[in-house]
N, C-alpha and C positions, 0 to 999 in steps of 0.2 A: 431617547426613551421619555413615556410621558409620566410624571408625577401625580402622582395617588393621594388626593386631601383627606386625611384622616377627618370623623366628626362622628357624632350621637346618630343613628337614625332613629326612626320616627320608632318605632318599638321599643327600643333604650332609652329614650326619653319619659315615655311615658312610666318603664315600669320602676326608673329612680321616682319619678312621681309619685307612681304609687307607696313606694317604701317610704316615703320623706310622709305621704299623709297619714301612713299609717301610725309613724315611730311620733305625729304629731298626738292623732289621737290618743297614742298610749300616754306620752310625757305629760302634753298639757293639762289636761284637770290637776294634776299633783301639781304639776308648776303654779298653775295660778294659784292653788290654794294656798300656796307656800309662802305665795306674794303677798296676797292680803292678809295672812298671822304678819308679816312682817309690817306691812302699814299698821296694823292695827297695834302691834308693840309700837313701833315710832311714834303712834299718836297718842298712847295711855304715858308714853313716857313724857312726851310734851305737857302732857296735864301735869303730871308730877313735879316737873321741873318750875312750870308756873307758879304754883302753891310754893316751891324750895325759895323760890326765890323770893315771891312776895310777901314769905313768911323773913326771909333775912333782911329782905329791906324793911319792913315793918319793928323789929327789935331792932336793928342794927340803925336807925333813923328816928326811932319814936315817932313812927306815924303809923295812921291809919291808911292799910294798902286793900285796895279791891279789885278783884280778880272777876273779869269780866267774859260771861261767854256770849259768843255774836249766834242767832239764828240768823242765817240767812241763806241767799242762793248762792252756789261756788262752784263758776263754771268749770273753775279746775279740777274740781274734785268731782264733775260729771252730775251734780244736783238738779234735778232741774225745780224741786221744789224747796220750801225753804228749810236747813236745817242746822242745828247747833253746828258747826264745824269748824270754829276760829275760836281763840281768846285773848285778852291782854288784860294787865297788870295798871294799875293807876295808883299815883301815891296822894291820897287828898289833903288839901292844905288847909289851915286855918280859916282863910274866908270861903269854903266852902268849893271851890275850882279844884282841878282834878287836871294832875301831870302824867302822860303816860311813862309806863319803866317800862321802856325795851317797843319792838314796835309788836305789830299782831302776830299772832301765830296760826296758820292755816294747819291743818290736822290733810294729811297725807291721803291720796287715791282713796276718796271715797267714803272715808269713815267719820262716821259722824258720833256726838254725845247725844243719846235720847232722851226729848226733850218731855217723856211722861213721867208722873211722879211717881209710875208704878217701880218703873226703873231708875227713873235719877230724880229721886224724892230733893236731891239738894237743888235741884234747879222747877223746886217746886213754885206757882203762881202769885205767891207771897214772895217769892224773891225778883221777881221780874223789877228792871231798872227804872229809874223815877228819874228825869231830865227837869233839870232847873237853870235858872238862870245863868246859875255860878256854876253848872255843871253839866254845859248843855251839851247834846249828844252828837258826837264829834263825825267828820265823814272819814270814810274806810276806804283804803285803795279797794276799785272795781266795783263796789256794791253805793258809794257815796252814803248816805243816811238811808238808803232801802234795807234796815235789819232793827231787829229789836232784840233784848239783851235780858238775862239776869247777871246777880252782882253777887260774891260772897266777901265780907270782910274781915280783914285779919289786924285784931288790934298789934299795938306795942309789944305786949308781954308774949304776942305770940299765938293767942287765942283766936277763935273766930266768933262770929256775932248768930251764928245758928245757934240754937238754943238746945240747950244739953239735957239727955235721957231719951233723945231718938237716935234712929242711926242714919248716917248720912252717906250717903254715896252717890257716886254717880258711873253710869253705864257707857261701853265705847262699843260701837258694831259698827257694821258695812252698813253705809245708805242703802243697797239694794234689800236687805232684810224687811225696809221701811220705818217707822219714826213711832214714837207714841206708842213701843207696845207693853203687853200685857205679861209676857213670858220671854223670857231668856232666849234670843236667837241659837244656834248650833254654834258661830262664833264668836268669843265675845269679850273683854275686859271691864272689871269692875275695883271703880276706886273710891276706896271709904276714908272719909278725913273724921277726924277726933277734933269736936267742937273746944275741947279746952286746951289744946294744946300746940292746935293748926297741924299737925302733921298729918301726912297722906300718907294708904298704906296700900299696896297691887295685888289683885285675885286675878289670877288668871286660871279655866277649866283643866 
């Protein structure tokens, strides 16, 4: 007797196809949206943890630490133009050189800190980074010195060097919303730091 190879034929193929694009359609928008609240928590939490920290090394060291944000391009992050999306921590010393604490921090799938003072008044044009001799501007894995930076600092007691009776904060969205804007995107995190005390605090919609 001859044996009979089970398998799909061409109709059965297709109409799992069809079911798998359909259950794609339904799931995915929820899914992805799901995905970037969750980068975009991972990334507001990274800023907070920046500030925690260079707020304890600054009391816990008696130094002056400044918390630096990188504009630049991050292919990983799918940028193709330039925007806030990394920071690191520096502890400055005496003759004016500058140690990094800890190494850079790249902010997850996409999300960037906007770089308008509409939204992130702290990373306003007045705080944009000043490179000197003793403090010249170091290169970064992948980008080398192609990025420009602001800086906030947080003295000893714990303070920062923003200047007290404004308010301060700064904005976290998906790169695709775009950069510089004017109004609150649909998704978004926002974190306000307290000039005399250094501490950060999380708003989220």
């Amino acid at each position: 007797m001859k044996s009979h190879r089970s398998g799909f034929t061409l109709v059965e193929m297709l109409a799992v196809l069809a079911i798998m694009a359909l259950l794609m359609a339904l799931v995915g928008p929820p899914l992805l949206s799901s995905l970037r609240a969750a980068r975009l928590t991972q990334a507001t939490q990274m800023v907070l943890d920046q500030f925690s920290m260079a707020r304890q090394v600054a009391t816990s060291k008696n130094r002056v630490v400044e918390v630096r944000f990188y504009r630049l391009t991050s292919p990983d992050a799918g940028l193709s133009d330039p925007a806030v999306c990394a920071l690191q921590s520096f502890e400055l010393q005496d003759d004016g050189s500058a140690t990094p604490v800890g190494k850079v921090s790249w902010l997850p799938g996409g999300v960037i800190c906007d770089s308008g003072a509409t939204l992130s008044p702290v990373l306003a044009a007045g705080r944009a980074k000043q490179w000197t001799s003793a403090d010249p501007q170091v290169r970064l894995p992948r980008v080398n010195t192609q990025y420009s930076a602001w800086a906030i600092r947080l003295r000893p007691d714990g303070s920062t060097d923003l200047p007290a009776g404004s308010s301060w904060f700064l904005t976290l969205h998906t790169g695709s919303d775009g950069d510089n804007l004017d109004t609150l995107p649909s998704n978004f995190s926002l974190v306000q730091f307290d000039p005399w005390t250094g501490l950060s605090l999380l708003y989220r919609p």
